[in-house]
TORRO-857313 format. One record per residue: residue in one letter; x, y, z of N, C-alpha, C in turn. Coordinates in steps of 0.05 Angstrom, whole numbers, padded with zeros to 5 digits, always signed. Layout:
N
AXYZXYZXYZ ...
end
This chain:
367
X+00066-00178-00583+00091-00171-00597+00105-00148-00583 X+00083-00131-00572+00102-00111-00567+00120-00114-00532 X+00103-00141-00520+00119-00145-00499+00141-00166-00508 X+00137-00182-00529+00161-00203-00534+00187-00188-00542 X+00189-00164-00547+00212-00149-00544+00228-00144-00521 X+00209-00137-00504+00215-00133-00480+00232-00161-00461 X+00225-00191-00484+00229-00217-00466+00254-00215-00483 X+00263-00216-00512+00279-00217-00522+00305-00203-00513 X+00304-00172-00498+00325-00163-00499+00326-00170-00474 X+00319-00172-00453+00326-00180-00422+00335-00214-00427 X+00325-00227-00440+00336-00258-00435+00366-00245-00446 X+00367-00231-00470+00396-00225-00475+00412-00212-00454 X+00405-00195-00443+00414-00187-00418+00409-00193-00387 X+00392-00212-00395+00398-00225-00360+00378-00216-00338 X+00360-00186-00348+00352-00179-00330+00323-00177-00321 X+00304-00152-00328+00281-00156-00312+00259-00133-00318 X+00232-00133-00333+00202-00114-00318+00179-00124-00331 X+00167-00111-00346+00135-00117-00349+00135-00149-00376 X+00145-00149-00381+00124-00172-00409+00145-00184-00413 X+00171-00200-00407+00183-00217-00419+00210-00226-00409 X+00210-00246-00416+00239-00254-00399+00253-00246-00375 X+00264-00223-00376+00272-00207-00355+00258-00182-00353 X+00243-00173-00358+00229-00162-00368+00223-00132-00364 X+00193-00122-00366+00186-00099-00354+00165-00094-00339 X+00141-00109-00337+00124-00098-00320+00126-00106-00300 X+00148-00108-00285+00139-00102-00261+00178-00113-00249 X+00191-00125-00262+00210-00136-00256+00224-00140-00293 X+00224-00128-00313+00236-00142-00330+00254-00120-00346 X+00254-00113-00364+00259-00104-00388+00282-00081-00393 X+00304-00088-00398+00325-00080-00409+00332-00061-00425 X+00335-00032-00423+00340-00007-00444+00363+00006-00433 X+00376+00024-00460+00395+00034-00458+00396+00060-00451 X+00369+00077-00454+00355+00101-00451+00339+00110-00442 X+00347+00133-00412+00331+00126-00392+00303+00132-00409 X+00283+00131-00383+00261+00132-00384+00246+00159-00388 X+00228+00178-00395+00219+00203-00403+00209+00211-00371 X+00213+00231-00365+00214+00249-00335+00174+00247-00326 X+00162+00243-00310+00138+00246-00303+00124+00268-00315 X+00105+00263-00331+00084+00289-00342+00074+00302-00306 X+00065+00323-00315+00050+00340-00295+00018+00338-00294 X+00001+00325-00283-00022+00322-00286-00030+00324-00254 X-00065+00322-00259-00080+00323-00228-00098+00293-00225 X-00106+00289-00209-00121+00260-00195-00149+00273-00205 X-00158+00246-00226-00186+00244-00218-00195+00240-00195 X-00222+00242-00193-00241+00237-00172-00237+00214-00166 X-00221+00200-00139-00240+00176-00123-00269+00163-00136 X-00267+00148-00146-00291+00133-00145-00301+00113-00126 X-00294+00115-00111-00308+00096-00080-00294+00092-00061 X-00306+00081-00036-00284+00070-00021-00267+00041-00021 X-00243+00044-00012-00227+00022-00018-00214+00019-00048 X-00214+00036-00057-00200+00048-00082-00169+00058-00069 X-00154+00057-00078-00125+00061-00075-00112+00072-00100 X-00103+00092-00102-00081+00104-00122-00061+00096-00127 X-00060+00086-00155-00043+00077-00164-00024+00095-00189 X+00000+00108-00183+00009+00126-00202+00027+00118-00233 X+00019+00135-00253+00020+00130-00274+00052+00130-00278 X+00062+00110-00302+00094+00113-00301+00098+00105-00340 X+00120+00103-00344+00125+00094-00373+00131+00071-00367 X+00117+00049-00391+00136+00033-00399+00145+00030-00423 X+00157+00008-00437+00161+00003-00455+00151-00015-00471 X+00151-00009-00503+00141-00025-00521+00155-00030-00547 X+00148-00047-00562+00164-00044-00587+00173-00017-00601 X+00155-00001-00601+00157+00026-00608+00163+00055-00582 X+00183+00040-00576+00185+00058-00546+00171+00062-00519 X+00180+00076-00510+00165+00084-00490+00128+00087-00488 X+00116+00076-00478+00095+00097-00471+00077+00093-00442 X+00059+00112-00435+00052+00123-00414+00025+00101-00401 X+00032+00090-00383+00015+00079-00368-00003+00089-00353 X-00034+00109-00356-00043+00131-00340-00047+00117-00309 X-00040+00135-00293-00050+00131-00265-00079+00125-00260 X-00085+00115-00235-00108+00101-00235-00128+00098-00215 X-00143+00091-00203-00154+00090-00177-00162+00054-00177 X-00148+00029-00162-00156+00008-00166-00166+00006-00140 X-00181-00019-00137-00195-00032-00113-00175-00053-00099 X-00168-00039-00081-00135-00062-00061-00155-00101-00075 X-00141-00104-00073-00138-00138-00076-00166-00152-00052 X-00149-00132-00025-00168-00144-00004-00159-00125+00021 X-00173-00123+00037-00168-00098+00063-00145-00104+00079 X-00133-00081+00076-00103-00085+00085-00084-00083+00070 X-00086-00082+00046-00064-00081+00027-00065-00057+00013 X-00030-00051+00010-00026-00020-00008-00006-00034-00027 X-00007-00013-00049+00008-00013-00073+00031-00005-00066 X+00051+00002-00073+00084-00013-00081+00091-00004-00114 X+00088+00022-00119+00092+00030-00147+00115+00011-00153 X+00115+00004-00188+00144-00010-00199+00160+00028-00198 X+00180+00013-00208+00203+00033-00213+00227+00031-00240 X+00236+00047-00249+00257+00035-00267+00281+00043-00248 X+00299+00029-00253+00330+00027-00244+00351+00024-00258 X+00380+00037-00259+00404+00030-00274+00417+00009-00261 X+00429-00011-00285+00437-00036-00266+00448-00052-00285 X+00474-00055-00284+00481-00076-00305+00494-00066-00328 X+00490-00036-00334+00491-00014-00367+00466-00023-00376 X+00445-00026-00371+00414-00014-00375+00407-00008-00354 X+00377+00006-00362+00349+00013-00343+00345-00016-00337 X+00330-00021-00319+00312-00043-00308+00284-00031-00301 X+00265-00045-00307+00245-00046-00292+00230-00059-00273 X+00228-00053-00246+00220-00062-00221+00186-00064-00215 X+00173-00090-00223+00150-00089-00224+00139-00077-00199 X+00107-00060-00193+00099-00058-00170+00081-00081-00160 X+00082-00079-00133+00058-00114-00119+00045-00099-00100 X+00030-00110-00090+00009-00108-00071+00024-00111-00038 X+00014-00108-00016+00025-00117+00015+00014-00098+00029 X+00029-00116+00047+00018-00096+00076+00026-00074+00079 X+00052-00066+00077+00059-00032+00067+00072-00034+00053 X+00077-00007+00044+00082-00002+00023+00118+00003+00027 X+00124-00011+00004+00164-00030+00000+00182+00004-00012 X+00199-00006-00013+00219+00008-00040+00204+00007-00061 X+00213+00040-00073+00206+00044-00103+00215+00062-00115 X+00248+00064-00112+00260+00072-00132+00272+00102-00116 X+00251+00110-00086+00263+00138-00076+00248+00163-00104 X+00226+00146-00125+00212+00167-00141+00188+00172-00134 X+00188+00201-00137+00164+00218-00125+00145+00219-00151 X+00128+00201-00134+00106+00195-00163+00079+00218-00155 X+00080+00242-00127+00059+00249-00121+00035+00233-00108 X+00022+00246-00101-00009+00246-00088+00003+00223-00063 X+00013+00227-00050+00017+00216-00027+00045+00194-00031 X+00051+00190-00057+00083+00176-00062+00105+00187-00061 X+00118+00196-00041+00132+00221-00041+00151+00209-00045 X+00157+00174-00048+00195+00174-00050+00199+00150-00030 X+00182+00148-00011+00179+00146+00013+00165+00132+00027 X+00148+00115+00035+00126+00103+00039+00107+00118+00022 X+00084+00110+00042+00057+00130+00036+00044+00143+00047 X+00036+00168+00041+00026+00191+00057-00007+00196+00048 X-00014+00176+00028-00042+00182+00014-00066+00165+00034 X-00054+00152+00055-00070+00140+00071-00069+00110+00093 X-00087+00108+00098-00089+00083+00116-00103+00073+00121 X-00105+00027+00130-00134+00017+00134-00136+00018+00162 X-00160+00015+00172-00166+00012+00204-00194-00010+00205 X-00192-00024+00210-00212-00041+00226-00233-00044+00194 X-00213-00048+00176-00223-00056+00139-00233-00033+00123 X-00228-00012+00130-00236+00007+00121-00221+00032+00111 X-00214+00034+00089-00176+00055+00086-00193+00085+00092 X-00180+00105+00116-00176+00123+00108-00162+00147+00090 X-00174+00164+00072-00164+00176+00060-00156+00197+00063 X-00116+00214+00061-00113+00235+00067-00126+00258+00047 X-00140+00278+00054-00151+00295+00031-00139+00315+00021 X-00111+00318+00033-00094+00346+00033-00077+00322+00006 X-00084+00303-00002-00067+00290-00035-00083+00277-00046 X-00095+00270-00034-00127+00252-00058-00145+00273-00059 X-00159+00264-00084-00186+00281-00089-00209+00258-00083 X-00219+00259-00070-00243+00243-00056-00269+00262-00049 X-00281+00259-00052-00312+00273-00043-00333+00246-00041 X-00358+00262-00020-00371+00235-00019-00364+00213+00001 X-00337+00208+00019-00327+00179+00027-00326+00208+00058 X-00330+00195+00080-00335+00200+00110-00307+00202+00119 X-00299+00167+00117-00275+00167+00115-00251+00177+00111 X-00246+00201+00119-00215+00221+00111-00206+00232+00133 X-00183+00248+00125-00162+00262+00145-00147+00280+00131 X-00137+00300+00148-00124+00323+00129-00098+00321+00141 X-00072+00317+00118-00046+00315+00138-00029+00331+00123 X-00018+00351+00123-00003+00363+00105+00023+00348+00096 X+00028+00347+00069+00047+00322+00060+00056+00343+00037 X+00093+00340+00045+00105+00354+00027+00114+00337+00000 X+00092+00356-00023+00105+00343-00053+00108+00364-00067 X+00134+00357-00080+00154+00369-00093+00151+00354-00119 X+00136+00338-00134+00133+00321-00157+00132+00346-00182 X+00122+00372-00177+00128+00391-00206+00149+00397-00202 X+00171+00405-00186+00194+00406-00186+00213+00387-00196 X+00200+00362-00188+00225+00339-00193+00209+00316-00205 X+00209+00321-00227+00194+00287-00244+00224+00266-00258 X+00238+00268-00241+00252+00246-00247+00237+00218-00249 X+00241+00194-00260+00227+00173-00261+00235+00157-00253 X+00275+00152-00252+00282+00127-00254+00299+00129-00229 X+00318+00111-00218+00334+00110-00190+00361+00094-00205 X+00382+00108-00196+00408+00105-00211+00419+00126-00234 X+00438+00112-00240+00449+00124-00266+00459+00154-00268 X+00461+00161-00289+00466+00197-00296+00445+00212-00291 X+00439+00226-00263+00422+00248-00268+00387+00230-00246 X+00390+00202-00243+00373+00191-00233+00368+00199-00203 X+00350+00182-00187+00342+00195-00162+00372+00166-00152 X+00379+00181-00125+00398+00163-00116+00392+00150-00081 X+00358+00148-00084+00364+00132-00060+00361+00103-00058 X+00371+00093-00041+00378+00060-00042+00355+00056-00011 X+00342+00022-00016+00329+00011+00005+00337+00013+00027 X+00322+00030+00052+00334+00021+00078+00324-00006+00096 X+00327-00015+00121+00326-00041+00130+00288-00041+00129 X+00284-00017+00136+00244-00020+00133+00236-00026+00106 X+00254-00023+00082+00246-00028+00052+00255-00060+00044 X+00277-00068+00065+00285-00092+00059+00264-00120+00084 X+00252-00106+00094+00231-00118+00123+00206-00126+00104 X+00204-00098+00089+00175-00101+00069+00174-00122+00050 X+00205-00123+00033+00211-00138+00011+00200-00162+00024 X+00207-00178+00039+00202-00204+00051+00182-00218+00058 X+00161-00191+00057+00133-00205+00071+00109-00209+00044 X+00092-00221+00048+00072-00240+00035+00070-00208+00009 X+00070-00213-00012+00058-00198-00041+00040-00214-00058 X+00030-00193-00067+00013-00206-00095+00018-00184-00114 X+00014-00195-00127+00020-00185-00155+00001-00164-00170 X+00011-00154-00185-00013-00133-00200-00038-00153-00206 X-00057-00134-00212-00072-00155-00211-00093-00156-00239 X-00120-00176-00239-00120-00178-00279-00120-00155-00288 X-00143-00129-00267-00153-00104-00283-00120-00082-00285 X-00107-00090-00274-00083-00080-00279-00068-00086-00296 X-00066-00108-00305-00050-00122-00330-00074-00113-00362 X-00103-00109-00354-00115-00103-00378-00112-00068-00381 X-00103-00060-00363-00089-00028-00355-00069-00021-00380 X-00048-00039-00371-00022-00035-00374-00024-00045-00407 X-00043-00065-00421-00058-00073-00453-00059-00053-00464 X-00083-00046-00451-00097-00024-00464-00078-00002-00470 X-00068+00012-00446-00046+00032-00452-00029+00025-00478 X-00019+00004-00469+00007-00018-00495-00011-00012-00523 X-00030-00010-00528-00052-00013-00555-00056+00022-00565 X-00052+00046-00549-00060+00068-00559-00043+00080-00558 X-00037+00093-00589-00016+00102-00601-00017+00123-00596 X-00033+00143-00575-00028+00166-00568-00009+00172-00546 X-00007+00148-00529+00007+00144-00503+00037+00140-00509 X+00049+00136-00535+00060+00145-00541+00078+00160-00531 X+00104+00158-00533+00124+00186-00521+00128+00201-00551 X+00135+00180-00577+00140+00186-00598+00125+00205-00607 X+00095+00198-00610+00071+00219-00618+00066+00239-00590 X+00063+00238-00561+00054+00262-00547+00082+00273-00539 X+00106+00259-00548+00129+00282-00533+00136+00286-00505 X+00120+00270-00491+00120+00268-00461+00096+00289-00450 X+00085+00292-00463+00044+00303-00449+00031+00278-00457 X+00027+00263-00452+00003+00247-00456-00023+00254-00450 X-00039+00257-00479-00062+00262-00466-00083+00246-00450 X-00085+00212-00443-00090+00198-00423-00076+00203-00396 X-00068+00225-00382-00045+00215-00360-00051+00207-00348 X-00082+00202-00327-00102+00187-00307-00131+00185-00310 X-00132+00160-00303-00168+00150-00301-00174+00144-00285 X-00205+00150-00273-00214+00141-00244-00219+00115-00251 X-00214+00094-00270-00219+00065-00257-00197+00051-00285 X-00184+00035-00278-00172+00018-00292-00185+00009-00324 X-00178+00021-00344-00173+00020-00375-00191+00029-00388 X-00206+00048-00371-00224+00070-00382-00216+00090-00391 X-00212+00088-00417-00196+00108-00423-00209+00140-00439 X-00234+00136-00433-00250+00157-00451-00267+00164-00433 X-00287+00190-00433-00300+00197-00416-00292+00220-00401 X-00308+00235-00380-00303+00250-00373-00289+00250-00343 X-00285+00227-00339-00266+00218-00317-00237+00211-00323 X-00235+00226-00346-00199+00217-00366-00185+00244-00355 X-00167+00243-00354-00148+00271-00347-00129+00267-00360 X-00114+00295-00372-00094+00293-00398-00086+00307-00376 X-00049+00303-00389-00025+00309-00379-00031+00345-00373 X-00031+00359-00359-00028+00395-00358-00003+00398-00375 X+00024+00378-00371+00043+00393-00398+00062+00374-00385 X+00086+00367-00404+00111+00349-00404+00127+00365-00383 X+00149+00346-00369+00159+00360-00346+00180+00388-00361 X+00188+00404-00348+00203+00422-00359+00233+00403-00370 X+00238+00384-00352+00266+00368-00359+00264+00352-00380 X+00240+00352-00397+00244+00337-00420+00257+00335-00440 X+00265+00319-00452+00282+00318-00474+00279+00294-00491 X+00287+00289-00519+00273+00270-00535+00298+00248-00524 X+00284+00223-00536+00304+00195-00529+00340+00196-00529 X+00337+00216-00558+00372+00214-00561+00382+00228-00550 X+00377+00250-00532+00389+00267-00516+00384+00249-00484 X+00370+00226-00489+00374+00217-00455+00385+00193-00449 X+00412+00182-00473+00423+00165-00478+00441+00156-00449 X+00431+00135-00432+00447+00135-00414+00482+00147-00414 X+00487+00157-00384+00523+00159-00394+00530+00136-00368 X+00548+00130-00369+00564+00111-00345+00562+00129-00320 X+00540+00117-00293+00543+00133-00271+00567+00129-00257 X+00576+00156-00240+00595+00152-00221+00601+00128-00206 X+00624+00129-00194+00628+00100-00171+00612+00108-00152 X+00608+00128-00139+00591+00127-00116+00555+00133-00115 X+00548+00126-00155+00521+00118-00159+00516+00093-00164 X+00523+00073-00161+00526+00048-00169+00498+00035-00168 X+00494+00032-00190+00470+00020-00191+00454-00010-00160 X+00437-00006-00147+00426-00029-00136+00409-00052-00154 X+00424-00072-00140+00415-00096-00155+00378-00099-00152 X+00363-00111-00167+00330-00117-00172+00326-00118-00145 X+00302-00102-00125+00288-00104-00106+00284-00141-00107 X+00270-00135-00127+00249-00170-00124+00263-00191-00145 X+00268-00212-00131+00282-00232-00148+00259-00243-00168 X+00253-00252-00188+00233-00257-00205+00248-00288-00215 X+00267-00287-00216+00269-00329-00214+00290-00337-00198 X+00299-00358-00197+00320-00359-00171+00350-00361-00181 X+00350-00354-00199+00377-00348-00203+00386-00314-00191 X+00368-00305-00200+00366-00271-00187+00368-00276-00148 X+00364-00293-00140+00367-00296-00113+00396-00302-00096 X+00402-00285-00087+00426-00284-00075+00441-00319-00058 X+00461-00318-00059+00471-00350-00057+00466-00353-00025 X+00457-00378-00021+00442-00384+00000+00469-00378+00020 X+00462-00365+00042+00482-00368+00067+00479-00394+00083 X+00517-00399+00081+00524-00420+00102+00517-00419+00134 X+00498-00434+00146+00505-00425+00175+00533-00427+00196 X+00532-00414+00211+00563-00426+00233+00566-00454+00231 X+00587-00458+00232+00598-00489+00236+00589-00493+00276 X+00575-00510+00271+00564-00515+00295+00593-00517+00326 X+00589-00510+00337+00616-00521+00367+00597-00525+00391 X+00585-00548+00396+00581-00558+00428+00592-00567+00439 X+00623-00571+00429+00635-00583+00453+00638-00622+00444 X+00624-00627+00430+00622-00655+00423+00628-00654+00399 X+00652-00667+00397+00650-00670+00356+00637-00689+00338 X+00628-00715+00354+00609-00721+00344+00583-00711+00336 X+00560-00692+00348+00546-00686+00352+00549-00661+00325 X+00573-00647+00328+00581-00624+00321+00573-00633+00285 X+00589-00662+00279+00587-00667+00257+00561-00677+00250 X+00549-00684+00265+00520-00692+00259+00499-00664+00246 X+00504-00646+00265+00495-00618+00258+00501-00606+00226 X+00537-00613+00226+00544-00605+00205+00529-00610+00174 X+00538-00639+00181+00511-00655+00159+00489-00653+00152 X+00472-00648+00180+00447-00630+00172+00440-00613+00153 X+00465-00587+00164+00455-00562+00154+00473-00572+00115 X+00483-00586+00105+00503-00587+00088+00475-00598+00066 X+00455-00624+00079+00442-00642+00064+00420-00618+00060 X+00407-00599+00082+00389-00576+00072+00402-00562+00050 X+00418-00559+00054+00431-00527+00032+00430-00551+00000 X+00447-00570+00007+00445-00586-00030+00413-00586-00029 X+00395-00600-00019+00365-00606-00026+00354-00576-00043 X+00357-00546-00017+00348-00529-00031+00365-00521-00056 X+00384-00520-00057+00393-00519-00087+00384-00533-00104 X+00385-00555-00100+00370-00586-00121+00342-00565-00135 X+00327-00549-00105+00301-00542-00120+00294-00515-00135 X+00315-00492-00126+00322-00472-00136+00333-00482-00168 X+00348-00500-00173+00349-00516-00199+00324-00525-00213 X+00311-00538-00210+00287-00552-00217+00267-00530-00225 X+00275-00503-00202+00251-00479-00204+00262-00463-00239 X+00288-00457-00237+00301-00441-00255+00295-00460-00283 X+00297-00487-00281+00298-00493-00304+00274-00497-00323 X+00246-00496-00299+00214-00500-00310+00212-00464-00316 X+00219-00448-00307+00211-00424-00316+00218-00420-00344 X+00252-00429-00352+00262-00426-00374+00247-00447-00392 X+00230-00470-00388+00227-00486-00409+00205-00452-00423 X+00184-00444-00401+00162-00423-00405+00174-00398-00420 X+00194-00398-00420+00216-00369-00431+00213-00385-00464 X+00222-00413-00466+00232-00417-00495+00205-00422-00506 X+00181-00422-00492+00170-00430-00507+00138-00400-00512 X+00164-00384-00506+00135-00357-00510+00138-00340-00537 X+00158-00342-00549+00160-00335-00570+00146-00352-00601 X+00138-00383-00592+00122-00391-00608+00090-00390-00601 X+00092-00382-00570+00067-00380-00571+00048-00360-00587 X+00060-00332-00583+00056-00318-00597+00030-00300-00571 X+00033-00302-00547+00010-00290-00528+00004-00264-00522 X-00009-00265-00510-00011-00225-00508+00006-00216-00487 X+00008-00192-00493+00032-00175-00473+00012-00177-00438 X-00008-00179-00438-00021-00187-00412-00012-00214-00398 X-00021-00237-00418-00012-00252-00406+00029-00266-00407 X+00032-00251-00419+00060-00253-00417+00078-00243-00394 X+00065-00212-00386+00060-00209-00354+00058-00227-00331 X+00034-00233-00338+00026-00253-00320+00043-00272-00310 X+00055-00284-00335+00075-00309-00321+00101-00296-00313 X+00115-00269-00314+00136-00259-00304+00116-00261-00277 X+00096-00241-00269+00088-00243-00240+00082-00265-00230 X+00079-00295-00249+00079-00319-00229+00103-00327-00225 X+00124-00315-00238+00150-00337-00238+00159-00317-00211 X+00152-00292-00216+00167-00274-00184+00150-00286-00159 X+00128-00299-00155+00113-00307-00137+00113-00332-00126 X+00130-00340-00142+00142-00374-00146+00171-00367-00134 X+00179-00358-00146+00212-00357-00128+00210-00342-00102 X+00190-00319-00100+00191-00309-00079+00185-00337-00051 X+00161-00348-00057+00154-00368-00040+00178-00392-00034 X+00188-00399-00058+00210-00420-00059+00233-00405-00028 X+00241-00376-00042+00258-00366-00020+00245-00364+00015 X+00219-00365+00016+00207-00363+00045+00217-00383+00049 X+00203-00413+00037+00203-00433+00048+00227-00449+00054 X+00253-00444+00038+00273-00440+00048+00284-00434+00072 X+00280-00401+00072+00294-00391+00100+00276-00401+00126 X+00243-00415+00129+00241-00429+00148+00246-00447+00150 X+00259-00463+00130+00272-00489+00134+00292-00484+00158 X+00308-00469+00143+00336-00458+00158+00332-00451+00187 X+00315-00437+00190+00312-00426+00210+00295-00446+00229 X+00284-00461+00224+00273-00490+00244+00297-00511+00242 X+00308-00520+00225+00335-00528+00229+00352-00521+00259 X+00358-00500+00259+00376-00477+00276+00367-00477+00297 X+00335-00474+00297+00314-00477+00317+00325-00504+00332 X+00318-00532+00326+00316-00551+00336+00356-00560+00344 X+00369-00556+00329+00400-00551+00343+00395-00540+00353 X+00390-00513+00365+00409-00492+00393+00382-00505+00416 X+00361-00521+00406+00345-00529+00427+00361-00562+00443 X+00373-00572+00423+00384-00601+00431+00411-00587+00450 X+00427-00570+00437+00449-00562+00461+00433-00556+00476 X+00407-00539+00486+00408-00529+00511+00398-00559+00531 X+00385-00575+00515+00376-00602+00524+00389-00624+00526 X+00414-00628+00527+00426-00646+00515+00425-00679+00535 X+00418-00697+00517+00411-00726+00518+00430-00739+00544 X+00422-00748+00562+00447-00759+00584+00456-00789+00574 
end
């Protein structure tokens, strides 16, 4: 229930993050009011190697906001870093920008989530030959061989902004290395992350309403452990806090203009397929042969970008009778983003073997 809100107001709006329709975790969910500023907290202990930090953020629930504690997960598989989500202004709401898995680490929002997330890639470490080294000058690790000391400037007590856009938001936009990243192979949060993001959803202390922006869960050394002496409470709410009605979006400037969703999550969110050049070899027969080509690809992939949009939506109309958990309601926003994402690869190699085999026939041409 408390993610079917989240599906309800984004199908009404069109947009995108964790639990529903357009949602919020990770790509969905539609609000009018930004998000509560980063609590101030410290990193549990590392619990092993191949653990990766994952930093804590708000999301949303039927009853507002609340705090998703940071985390220490086990990468998917060697080689892969996290990709914090982010919220974004876009449209006259917040959005939420789910985070995924990859080879490095994408856009996320230009927010300084700390311990090696400065805004910016990542400074908390790196794999080598399957094995991540850890920087120790931002992780707390003891015990692991594996480390390096790199001095890494964070500024995260100074500036707990959360969201990118809007009045007062962080204002940086993807450069061509954030749009290189977007493109390549992701996976998605993954189960112990989605039973993360439950659990949090289920304790009414996490809460913005009841802690005010201290949460006393703010990080756990392992995914939905939330008790014990490996729990770390917030040290104190950022100094910039302020309750919901005082952070009532206002209309950002023209020259903050909100960026459209990093990650397309169905294919309507996917930008309109580009025409290629109108072919010229010199032969107009040939020319129109080409033409036709590229004309019968572009209808086919539309035909299936159709077919894709309309099976997601049958799954949209039919989650509100299902009545499922805010996990697995997740889940199918991260399969429908993993589905369109793939639909869009296999596209642009169409295109691009297409193009391939034309500019190979001009250079070869038939006597």
């Amino acid at each position: 229930m408390r993610v079917l809100a989240f599906v309800r107001s984004l199908m009404l709006a069109g947009l995108m993050f964790a639990i529903a329709g357009k949602s919020s975790a990770g790509i969905l969910l539609s609000i009018t009011f930004a998000p509560p500023p980063l609590p101030v907290y410290v990193q549990p202990l590392c619990p092993g190697e191949g653990y990766i930090w994952t930093p804590g953020y708000w999301a949303y629930g039927d009853d507002g906001f609340f705090w998703v504690p940071g985390t220490w997960v086990l990468a998917p598989e060697p080689g892969l870093l996290w990709t914090p989500g982010y919220w974004g202004w876009g449209e006259g709401v917040f959005i939420f920008h789910e985070g995924y898995w990859g080879p490095r680490v994408g856009f996320y929002g230009g927010i300084n989530y700390g311990f090696g997330y400065t805004g910016v890639g990542y400074e908390g470490g790196y794999w080598n030959h399957g094995r991540f080294f850890y920087n120790r000058s931002v992780n707390h690790v003891t015990h692991i061989t594996n480390v390096y000391n790199r001095t890494v400037v964070n500024n995260i007590r100074f500036n707990n902004v959360s969201y990118n856009g809007g009045s007062g938001g962080i204002t940086a936009r993807p450069t061509s290395e954030d749009q290189a990243a977007l493109r390549e192979r992701h996976i998605p949060p993954s189960s112990v992350q989605a039973r993360h993001l439950q659990e949090a959803s289920t304790n009414r202390r996490l809460y913005e309403s009841v802690n005010r922006g201290k949460p006393p869960i703010a990080a756990t050394a392992k995914p939905a452990q939330f008790s014990g002496r490996d729990v770390v409470g917030a040290k104190a709410a950022a100094r910039s806090y302020a309750p919901p009605a005082a952070r009532t979006a206002a209309s950002p400037p023209s020259n903050n203009a909100p960026s459209r969703p990093a990650v397309a999550v169905h294919p309507r969110d996917l930008p309109p397929a580009a025409h290629p050049a109108v072919p010229n070899t010199g032969n107009p027969k040939q020319d129109r042969r080409y033409q036709q080509q590229q004309s019968n690809l572009l209808v086919k992939q539309q035909q299936e970008r159709q077919k894709l949009q309309q099976r997601q939506e049958q799954e949209h109309r039919r989650l509100p009778q299902a009545r499922q958990s805010p996990a697995k309601e997740q889940q199918m926003e991260q399969r429908h983003q993993q589905q369109t994402h793939q639909l869009d690869q296999r596209h642009a190699r169409q295109q691009q073997r297409m193009e391939s085999r034309q500019s190979q026939a001009r250079q070869n041409p038939r006597k």
